[in-house]
C-alpha positions in Angstrom: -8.2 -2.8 3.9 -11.0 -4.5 6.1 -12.7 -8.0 4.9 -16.5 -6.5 4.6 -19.1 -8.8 4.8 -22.8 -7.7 4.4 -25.5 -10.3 5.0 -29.2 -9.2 3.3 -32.4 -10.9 2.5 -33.8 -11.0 -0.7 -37.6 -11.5 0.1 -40.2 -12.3 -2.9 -43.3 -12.0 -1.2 -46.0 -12.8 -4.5 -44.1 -16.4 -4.6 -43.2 -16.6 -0.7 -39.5 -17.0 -1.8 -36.9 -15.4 0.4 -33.1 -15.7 0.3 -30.4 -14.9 3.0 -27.2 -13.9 1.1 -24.0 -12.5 2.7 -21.3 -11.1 0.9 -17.7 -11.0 1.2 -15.8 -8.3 -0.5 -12.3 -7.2 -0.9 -10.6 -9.7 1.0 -6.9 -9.0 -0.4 -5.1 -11.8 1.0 -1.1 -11.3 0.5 -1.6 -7.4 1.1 0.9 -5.9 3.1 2.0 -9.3 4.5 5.6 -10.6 4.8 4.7 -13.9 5.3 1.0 -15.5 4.8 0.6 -16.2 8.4 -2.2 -15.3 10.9 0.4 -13.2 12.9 1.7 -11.2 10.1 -1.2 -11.1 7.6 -4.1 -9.0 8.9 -6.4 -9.5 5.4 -5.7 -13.8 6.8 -7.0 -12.8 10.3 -9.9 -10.2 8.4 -11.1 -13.7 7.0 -11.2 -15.7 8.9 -13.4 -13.7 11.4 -15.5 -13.6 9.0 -15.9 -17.0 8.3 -16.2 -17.6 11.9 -18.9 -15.0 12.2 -20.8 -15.8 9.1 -21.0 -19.7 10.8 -22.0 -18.6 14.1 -25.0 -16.6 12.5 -25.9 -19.1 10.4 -26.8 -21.0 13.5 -29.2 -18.2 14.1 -30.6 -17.3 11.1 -30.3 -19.7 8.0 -28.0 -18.1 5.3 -28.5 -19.8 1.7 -25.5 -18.4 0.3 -22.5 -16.4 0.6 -20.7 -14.3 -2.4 -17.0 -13.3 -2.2 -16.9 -10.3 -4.8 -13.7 -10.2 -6.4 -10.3 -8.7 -4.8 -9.8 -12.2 -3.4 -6.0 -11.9 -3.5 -3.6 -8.6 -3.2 -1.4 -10.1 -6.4 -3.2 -13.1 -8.0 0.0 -15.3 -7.0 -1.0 -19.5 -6.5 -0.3 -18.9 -2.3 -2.4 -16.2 -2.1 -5.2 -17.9 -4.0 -4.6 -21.4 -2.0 -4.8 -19.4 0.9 -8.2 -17.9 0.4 -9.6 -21.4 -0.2 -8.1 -22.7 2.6 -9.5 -19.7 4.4 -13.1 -19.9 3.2 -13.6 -24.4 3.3 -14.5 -23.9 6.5 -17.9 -22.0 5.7 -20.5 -23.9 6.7 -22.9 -22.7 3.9 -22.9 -22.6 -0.1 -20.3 -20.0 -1.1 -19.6 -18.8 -4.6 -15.4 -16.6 -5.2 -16.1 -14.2 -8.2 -12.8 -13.4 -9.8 -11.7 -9.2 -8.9 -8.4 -7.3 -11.3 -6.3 -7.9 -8.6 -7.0 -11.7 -8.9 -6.1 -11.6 -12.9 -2.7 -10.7 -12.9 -0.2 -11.7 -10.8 2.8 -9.9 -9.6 5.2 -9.6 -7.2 6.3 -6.7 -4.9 10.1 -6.4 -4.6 12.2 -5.1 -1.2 12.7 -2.1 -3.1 9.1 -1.3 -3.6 9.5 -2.4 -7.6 7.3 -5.3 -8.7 7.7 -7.8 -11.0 4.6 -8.8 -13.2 4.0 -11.9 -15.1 4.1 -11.1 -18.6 0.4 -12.6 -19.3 -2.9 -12.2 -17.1 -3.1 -16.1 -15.8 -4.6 -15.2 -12.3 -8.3 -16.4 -14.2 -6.9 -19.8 -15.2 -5.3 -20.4 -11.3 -8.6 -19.3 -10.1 -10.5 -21.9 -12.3 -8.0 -24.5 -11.5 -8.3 -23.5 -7.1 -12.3 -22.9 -7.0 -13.6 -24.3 -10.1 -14.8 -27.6 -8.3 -17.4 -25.1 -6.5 -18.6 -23.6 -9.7 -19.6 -27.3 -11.2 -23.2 -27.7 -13.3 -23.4 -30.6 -10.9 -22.9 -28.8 -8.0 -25.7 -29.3 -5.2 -26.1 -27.6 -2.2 -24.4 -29.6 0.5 -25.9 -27.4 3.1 -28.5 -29.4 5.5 -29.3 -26.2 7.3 -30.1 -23.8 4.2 -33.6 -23.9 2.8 -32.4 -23.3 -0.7 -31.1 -25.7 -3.1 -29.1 -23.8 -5.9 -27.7 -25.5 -9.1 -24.8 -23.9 -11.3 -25.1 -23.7 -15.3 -24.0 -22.1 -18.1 -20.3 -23.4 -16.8 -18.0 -22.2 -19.7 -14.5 -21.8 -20.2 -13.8 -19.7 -23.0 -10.4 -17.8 -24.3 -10.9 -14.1 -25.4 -9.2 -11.2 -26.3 -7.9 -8.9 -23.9 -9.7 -5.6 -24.8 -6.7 -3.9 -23.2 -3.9 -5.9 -24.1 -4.8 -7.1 -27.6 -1.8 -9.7 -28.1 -2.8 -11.4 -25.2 -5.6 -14.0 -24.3 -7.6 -13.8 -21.3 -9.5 -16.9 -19.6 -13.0 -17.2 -18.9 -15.1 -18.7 -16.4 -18.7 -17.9 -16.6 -21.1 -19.8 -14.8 -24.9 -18.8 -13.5 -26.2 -19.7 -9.9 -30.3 -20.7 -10.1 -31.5 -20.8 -5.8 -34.6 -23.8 -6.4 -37.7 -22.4 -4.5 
């Protein structure tokens, strides 16, 4: 599957606010890859365009904030995740990963086309521990370019119950993004 990035404006005229946000979606790095290189990991290249893309228009017209919407990772495994961090540094804008099922529970598909799953959802606690410096209360926008400030609160980590797995106990990050006018 394609990396799909949309970019949209979010215009308030009655307070003369507007927002540029582009979106990210369904990036599944690891998918279909042998190795987690450029040359054998088209989802790695997908990205990375992106990226590329989404800086080069930012030089053009100012974009205050990019979401990647969940499906980060084909499998939720640590490499995977590393690698789309690695992948998305580079934006030269605020950017905010949200967490997708295929980055809650990691797995790993055999030679024989069996997989082997871990036996508890942990893919939400790697992804707090790889991108949870972004999602800071403290976090300001380190964007000269962007017209918007945002801060981040409501940063909680919480345990729950796993409403389909009720022995086991899911992690939460939950966090709220405020753009300052």
């Amino acid at each position: 599957m394609r990396s799909l990035f949309i970019l949209f404006m979010i215009c308030f005229p009655l307070c003369s606010l507007s927002l540029r946000i582009a979106v990210i979606t369904d990036t599944h790095i690891g998918e279909n890859c042998t190795e987690l290189t450029f040359d054998l990991c088209k989802p790695m290249r997908n990205l990375r365009d992106a990226v590329n893309h989404l800086n080069k228009l930012n030089g053009e017209v100012l974009i205050d904030g990019v979401f990647i919407s969940g499906d980060l990772t084909s499998s939720a495994l640590q490499d995977q995740m590393e690698m789309v961090r690695t992948l998305l540094d580079p934006l030269e804008m605020p950017w905010f990963p949200l967490l997708g099922n295929h980055d809650s529970w990691p797995y790993i598909i055999q030679s024989n086309g069996s997989f082997t799953q871990h036996d508890s959802p942990d893919g939400d606690q790697l992804f707090a521990q790889i991108f949870g410096d972004i999602l800071k209360p403290s976090q300001l926008n380190s964007n000269s370019n962007s017209k918007q400030g945002y801060q981040i609160s409501g940063f909680a980590n919480q345990t729950c119950q796993n409403g389909d797995y009720p022995n086991i106990m899911t992690y939460h990050t939950n966090f709220k993004i405020q753009f300052n006018s």
